[in-house]
N, CA, C and O atoms as a printed pandas DataFrame, in Angstrom:
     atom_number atom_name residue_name chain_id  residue_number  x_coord  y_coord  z_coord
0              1         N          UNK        A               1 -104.139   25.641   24.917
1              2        CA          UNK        A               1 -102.948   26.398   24.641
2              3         C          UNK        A               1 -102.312   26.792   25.972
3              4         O          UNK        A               1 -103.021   27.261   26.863
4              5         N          UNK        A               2 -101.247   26.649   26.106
5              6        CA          UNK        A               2 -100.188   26.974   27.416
6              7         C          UNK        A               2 -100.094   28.553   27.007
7              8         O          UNK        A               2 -100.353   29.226   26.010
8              9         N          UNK        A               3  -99.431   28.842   28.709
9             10        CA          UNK        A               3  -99.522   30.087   28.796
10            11         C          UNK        A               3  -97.953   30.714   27.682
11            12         O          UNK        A               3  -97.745   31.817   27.176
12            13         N          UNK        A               4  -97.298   29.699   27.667
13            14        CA          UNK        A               4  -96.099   30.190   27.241
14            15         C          UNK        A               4  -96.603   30.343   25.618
15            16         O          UNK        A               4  -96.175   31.330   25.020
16            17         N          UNK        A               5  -97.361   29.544   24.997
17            18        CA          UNK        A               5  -97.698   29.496   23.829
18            19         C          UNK        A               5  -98.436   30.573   23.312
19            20         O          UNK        A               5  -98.361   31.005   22.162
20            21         N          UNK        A               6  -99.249   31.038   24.340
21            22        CA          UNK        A               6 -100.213   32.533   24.203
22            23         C          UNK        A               6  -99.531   33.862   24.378
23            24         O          UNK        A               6  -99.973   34.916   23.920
24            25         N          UNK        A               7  -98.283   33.724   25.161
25            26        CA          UNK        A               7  -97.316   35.037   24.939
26            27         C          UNK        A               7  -96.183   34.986   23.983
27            28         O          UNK        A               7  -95.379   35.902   23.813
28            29         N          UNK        A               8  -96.185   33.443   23.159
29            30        CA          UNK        A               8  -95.858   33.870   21.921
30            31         C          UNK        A               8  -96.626   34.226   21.063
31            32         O          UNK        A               8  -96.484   35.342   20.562
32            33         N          UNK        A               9  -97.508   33.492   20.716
33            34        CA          UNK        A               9  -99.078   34.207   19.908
34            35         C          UNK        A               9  -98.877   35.553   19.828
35            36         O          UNK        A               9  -98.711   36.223   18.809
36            37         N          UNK        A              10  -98.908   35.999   21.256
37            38        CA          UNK        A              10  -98.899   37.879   21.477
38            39         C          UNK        A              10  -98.220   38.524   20.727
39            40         O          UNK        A              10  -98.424   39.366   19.852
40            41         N          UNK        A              11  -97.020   37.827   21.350
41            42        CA          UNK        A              11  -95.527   38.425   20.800
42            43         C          UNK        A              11  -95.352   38.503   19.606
43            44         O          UNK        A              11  -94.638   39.397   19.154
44            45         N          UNK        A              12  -96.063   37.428   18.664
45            46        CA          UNK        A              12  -95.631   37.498   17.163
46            47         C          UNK        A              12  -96.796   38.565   16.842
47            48         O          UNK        A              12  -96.503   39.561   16.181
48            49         N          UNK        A              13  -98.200   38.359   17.330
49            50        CA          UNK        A              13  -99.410   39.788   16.752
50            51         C          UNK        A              13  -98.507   41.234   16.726
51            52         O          UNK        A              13  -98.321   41.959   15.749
52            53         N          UNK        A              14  -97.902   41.454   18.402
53            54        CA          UNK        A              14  -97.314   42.518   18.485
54            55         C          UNK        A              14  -95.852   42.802   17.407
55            56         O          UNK        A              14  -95.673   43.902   16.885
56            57         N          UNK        A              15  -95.114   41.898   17.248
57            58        CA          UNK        A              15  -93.901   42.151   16.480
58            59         C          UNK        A              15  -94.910   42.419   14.684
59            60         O          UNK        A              15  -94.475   43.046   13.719
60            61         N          UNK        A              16  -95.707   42.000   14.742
61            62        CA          UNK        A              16  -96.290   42.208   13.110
62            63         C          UNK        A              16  -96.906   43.441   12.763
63            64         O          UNK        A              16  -97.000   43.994   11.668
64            65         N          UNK        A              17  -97.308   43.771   13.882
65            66        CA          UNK        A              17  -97.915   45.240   14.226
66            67         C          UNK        A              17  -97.154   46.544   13.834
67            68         O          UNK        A              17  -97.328   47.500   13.078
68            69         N          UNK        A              18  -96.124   46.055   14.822
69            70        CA          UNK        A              18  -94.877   46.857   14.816
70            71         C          UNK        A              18  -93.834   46.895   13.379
71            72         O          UNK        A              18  -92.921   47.720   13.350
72            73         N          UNK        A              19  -94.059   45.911   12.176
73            74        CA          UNK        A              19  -93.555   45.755   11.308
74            75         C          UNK        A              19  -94.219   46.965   10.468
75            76         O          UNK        A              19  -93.589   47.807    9.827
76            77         N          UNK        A              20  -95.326   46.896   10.574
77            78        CA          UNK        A              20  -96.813   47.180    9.807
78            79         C          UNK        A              20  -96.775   48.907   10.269
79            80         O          UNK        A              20  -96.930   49.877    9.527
80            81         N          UNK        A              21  -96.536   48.882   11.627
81            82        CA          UNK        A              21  -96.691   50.235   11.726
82            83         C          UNK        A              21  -95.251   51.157   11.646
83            84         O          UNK        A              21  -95.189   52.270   12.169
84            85         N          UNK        A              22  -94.287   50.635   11.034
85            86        CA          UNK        A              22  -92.860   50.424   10.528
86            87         C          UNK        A              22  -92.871   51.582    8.777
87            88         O          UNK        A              22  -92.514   52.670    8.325
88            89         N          UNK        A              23  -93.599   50.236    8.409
89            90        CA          UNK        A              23  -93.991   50.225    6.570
90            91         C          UNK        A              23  -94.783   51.839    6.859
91            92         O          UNK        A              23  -94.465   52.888    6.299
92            93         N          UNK        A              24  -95.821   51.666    7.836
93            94        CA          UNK        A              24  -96.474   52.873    7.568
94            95         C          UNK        A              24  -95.877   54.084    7.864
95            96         O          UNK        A              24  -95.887   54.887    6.930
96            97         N          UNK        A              25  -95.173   54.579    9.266
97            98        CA          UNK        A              25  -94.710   55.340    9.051
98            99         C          UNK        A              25  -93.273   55.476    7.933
99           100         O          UNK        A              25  -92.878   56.630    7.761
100          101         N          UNK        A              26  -92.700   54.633    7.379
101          102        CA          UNK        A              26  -92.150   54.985    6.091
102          103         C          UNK        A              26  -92.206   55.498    5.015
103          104         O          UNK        A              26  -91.235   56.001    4.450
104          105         N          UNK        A              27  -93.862   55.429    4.366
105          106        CA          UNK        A              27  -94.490   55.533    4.022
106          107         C          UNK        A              27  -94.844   57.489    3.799
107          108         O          UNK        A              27  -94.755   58.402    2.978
108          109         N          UNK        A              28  -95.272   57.177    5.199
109          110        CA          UNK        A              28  -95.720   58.915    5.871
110          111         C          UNK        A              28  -94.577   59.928    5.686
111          112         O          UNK        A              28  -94.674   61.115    5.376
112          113         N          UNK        A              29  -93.261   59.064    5.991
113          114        CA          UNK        A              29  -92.165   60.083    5.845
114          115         C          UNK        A              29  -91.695   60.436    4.066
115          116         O          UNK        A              29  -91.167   61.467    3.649
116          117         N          UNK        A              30  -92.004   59.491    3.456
117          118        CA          UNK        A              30  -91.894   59.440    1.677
118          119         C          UNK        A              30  -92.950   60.551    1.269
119          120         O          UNK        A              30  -92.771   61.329    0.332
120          121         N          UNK        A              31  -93.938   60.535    1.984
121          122        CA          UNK        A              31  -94.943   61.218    1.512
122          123         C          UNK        A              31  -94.836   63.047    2.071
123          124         O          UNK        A              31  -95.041   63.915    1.222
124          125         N          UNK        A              32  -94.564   63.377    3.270
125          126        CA          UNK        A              32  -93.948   64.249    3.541
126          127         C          UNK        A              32  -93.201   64.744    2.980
127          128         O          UNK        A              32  -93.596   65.734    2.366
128          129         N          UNK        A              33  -91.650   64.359    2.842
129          130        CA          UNK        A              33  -90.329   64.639    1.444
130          131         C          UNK        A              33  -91.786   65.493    0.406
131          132         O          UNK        A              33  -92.047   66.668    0.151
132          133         N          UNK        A              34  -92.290   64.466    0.134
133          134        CA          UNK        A              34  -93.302   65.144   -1.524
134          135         C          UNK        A              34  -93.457   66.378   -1.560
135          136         O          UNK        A              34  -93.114   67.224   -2.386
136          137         N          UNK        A              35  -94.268   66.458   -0.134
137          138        CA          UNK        A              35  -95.183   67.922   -0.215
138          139         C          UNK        A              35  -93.853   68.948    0.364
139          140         O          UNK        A              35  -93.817   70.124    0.002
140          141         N          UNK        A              36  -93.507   68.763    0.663
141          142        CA          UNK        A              36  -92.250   69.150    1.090
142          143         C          UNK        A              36  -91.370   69.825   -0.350
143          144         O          UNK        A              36  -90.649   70.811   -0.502
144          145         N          UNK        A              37  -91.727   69.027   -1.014
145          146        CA          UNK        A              37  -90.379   69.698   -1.754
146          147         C          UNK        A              37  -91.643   70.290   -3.224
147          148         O          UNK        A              37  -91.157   70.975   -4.124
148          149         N          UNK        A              38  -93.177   69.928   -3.271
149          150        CA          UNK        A              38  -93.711   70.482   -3.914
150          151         C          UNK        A              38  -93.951   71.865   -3.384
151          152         O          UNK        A              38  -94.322   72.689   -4.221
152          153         N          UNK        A              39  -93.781   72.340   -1.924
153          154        CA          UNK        A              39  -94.271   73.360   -1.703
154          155         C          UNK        A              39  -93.079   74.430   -2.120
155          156         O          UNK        A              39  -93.300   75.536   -2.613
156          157         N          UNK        A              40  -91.532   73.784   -1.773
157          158        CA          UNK        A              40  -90.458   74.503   -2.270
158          159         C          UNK        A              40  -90.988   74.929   -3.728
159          160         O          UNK        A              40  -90.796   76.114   -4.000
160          161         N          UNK        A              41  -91.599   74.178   -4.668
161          162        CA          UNK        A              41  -91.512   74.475   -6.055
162          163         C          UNK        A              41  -92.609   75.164   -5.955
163          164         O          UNK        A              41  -92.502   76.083   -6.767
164          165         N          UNK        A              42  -93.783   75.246   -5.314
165          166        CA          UNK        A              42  -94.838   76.174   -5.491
166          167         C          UNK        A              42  -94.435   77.733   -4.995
167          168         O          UNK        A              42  -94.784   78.829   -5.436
168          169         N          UNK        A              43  -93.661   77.400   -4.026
169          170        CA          UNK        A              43  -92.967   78.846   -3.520
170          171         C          UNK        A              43  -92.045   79.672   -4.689
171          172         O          UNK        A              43  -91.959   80.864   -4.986
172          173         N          UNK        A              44  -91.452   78.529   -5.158
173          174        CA          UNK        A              44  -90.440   79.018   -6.335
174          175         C          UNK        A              44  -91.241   79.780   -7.696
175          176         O          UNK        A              44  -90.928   80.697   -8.455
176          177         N          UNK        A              45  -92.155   79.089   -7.591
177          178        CA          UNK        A              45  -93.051   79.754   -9.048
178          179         C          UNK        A              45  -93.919   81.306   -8.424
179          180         O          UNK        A              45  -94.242   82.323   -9.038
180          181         N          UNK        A              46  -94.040   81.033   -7.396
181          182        CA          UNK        A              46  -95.151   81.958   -6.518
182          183         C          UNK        A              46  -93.781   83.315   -7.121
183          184         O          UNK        A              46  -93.889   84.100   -8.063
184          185         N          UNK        A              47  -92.693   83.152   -6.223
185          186        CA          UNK        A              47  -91.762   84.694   -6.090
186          187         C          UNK        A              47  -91.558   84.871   -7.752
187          188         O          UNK        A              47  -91.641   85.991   -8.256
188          189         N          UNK        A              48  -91.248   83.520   -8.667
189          190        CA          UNK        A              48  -91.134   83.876  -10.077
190          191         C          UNK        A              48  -92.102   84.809  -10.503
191          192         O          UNK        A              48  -91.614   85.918  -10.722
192          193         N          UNK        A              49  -93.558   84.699  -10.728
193          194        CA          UNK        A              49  -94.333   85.127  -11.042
194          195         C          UNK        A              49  -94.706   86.758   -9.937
195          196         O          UNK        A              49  -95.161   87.839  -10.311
196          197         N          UNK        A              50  -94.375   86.404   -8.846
197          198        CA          UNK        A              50  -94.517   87.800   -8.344
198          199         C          UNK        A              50  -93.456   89.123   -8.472
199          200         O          UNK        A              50  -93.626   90.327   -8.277
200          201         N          UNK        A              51  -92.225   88.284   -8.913
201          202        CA          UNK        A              51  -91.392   89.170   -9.360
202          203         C          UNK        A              51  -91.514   89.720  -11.221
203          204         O          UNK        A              51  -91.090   90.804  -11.624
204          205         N          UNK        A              52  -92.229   88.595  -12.154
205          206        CA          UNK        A              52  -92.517   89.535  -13.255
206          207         C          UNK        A              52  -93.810   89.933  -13.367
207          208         O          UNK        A              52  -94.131   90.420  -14.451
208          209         N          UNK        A              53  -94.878   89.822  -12.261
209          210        CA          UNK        A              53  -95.533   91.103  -12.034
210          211         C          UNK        A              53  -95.361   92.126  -11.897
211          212         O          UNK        A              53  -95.948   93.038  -12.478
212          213         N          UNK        A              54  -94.172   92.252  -10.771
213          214        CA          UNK        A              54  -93.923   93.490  -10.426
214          215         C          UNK        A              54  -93.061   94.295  -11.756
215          216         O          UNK        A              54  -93.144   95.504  -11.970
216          217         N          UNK        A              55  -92.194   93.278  -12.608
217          218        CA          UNK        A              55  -91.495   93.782  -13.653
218          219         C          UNK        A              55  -92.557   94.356  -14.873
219          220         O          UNK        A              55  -92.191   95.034  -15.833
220          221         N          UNK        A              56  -93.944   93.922  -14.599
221          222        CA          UNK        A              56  -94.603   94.223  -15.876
222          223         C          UNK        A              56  -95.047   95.878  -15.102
223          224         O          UNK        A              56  -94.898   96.992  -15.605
224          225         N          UNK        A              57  -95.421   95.643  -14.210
225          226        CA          UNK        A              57  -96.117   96.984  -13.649
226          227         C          UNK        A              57  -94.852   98.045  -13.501
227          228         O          UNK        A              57  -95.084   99.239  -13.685
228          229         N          UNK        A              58  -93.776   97.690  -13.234
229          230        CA          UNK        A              58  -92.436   98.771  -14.079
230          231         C          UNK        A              58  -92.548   99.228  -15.572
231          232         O          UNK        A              58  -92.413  100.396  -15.937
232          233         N          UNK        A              59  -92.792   98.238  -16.333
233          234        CA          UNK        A              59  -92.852   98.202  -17.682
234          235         C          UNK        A              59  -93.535   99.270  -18.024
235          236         O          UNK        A              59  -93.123  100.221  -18.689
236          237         N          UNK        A              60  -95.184   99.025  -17.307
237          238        CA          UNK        A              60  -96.531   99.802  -18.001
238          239         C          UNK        A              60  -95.770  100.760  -17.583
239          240         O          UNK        A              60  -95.303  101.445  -18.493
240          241         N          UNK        A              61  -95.464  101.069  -16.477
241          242        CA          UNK        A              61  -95.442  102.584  -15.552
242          243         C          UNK        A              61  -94.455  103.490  -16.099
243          244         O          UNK        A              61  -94.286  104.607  -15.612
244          245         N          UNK        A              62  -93.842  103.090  -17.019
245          246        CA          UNK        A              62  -92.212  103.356  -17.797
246          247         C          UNK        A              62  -92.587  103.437  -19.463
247          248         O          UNK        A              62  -91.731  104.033  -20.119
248          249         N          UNK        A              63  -93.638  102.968  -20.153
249          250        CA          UNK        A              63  -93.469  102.800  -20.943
250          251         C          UNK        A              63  -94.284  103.996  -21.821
251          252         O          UNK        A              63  -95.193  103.950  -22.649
252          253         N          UNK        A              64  -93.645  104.884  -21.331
253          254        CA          UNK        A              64  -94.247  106.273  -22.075
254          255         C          UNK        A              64  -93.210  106.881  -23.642
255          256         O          UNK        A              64  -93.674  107.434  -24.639
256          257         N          UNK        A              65  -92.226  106.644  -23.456
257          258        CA          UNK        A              65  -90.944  107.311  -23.961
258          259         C          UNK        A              65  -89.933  106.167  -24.470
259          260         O          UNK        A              65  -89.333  105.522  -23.610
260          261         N          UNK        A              66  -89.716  105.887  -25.835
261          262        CA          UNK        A              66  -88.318  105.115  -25.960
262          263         C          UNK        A              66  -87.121  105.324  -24.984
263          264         O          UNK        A              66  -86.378  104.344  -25.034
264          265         N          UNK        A              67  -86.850  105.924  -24.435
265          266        CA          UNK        A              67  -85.553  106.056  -23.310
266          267         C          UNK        A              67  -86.367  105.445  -22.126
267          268         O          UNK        A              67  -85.648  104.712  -21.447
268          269         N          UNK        A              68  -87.505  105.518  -21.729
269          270        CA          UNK        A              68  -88.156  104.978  -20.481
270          271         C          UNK        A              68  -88.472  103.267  -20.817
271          272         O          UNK        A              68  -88.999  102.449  -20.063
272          273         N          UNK        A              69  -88.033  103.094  -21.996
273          274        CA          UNK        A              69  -88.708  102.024  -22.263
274          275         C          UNK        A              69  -87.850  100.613  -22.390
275          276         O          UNK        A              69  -88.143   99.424  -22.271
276          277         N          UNK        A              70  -86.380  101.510  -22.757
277          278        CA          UNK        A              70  -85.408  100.976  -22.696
278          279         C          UNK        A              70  -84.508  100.665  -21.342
279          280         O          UNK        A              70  -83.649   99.817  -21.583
280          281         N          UNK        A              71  -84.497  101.078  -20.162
281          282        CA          UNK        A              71  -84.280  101.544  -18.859
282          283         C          UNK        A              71  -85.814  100.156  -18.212
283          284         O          UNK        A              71  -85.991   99.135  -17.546
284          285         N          UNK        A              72  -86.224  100.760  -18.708
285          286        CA          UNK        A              72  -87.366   99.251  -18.059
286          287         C          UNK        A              72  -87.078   97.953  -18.425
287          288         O          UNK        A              72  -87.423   96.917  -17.856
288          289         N          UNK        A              73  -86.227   98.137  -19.709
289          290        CA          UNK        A              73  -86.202   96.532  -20.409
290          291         C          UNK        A              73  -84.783   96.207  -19.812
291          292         O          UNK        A              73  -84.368   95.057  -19.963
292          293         N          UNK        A              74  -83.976   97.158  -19.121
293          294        CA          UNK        A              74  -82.676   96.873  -18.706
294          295         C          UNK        A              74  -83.057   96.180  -17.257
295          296         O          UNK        A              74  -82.577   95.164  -16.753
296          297         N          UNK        A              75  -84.164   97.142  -16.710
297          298        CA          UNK        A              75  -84.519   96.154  -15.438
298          299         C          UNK        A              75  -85.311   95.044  -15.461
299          300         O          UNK        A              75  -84.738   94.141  -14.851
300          301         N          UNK        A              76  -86.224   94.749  -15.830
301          302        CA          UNK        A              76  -86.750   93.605  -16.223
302          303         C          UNK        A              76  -85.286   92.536  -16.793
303          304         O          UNK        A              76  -85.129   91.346  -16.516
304          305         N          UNK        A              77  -84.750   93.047  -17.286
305          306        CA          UNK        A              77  -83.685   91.673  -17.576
306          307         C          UNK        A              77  -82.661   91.294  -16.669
307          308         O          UNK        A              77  -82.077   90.227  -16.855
308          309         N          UNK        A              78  -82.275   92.246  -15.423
309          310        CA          UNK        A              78  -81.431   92.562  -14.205
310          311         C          UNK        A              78  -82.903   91.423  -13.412
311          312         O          UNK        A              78  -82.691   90.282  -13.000
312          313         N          UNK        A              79  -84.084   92.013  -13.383
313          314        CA          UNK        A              79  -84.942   91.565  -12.526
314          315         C          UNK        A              79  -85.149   89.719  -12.526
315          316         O          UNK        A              79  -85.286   88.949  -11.576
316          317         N          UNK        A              80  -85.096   89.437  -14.150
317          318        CA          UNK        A              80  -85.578   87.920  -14.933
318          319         C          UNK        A              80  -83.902   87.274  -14.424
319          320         O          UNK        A              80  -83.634   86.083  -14.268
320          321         N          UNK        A              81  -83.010   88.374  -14.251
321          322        CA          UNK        A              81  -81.609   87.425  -14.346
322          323         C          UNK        A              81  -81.512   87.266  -12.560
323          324         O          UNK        A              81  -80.767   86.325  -12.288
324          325         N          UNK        A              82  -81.892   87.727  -11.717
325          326        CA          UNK        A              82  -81.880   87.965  -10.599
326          327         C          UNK        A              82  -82.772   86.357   -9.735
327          328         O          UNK        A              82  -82.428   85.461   -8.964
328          329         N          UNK        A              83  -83.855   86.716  -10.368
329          330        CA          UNK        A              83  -84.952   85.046  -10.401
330          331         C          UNK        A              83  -84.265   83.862  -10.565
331          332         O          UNK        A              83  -83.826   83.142   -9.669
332          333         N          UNK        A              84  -84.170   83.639  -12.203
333          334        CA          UNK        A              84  -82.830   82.636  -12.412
334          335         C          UNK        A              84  -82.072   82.198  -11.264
335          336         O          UNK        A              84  -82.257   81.138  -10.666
336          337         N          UNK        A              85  -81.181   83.101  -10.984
337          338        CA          UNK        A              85  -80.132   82.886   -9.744
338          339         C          UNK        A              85  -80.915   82.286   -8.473
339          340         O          UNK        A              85  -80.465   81.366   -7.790
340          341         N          UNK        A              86  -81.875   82.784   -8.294
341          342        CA          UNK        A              86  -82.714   82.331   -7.153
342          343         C          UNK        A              86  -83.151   80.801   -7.120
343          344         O          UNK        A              86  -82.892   79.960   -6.260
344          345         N          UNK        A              87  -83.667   80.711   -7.947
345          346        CA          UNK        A              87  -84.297   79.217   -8.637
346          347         C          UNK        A              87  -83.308   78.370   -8.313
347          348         O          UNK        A              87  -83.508   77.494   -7.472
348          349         N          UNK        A              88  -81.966   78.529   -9.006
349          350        CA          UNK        A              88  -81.130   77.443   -9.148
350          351         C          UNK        A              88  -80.189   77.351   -7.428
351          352         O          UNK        A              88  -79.355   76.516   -7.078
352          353         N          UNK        A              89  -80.635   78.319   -6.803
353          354        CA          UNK        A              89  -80.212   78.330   -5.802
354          355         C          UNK        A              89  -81.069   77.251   -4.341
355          356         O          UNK        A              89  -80.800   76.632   -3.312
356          357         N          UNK        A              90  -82.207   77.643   -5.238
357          358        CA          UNK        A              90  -83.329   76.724   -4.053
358          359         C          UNK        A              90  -83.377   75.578   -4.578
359          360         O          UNK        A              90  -83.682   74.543   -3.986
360          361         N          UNK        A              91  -83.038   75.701   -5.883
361          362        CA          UNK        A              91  -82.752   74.005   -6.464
362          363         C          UNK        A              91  -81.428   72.903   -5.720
363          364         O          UNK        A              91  -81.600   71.691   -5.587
364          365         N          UNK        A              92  -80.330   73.527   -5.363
365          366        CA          UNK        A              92  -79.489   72.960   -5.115
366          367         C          UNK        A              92  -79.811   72.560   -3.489
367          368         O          UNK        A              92  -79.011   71.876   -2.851
């Protein structure tokens, strides 16, 4: 084999390499996006749920008296409508 023939040899190992390590990081970046946008949605459920925790522990803490009980259910629905807005906001 000539020398010119062995630095094409090279040249094509290296250009296939480079194809290969192309695909892969493509790959890596598809896969990133994922967790990426699963963590947005794990975050999104995380504040959902930590915000009607906090609405239930209003609830208990309120729920002595029909007038206290009603005043809790006004915030809890200010609180649930407040979330909503949030959601569709991190959605967009």
């Amino acid at each position: 084999m000539t020398e010119l023939e062995t630095l094409e040899s090279s040249l094509n190992a290296l250009l296939s390499r480079y194809s290969s390590l192309q695909a892969d990081y493509q790959a890596l970046q598809e896969e990133n996006e994922r967790q990426r946008n699963e963590i947005l949605r794990t975050h999104s459920e995380l504040v959902a749920l930590q915000e009607q925790y906090k609405s239930l522990r209003i609830a208990k803490s309120l729920s002595g008296n029909p007038e206290q009980q009603e005043v809790a259910k006004r915030q809890l629905t200010n609180i649930i409508a407040q979330v909503d807005r949030a959601l569709e906001i991190l959605k967009q």
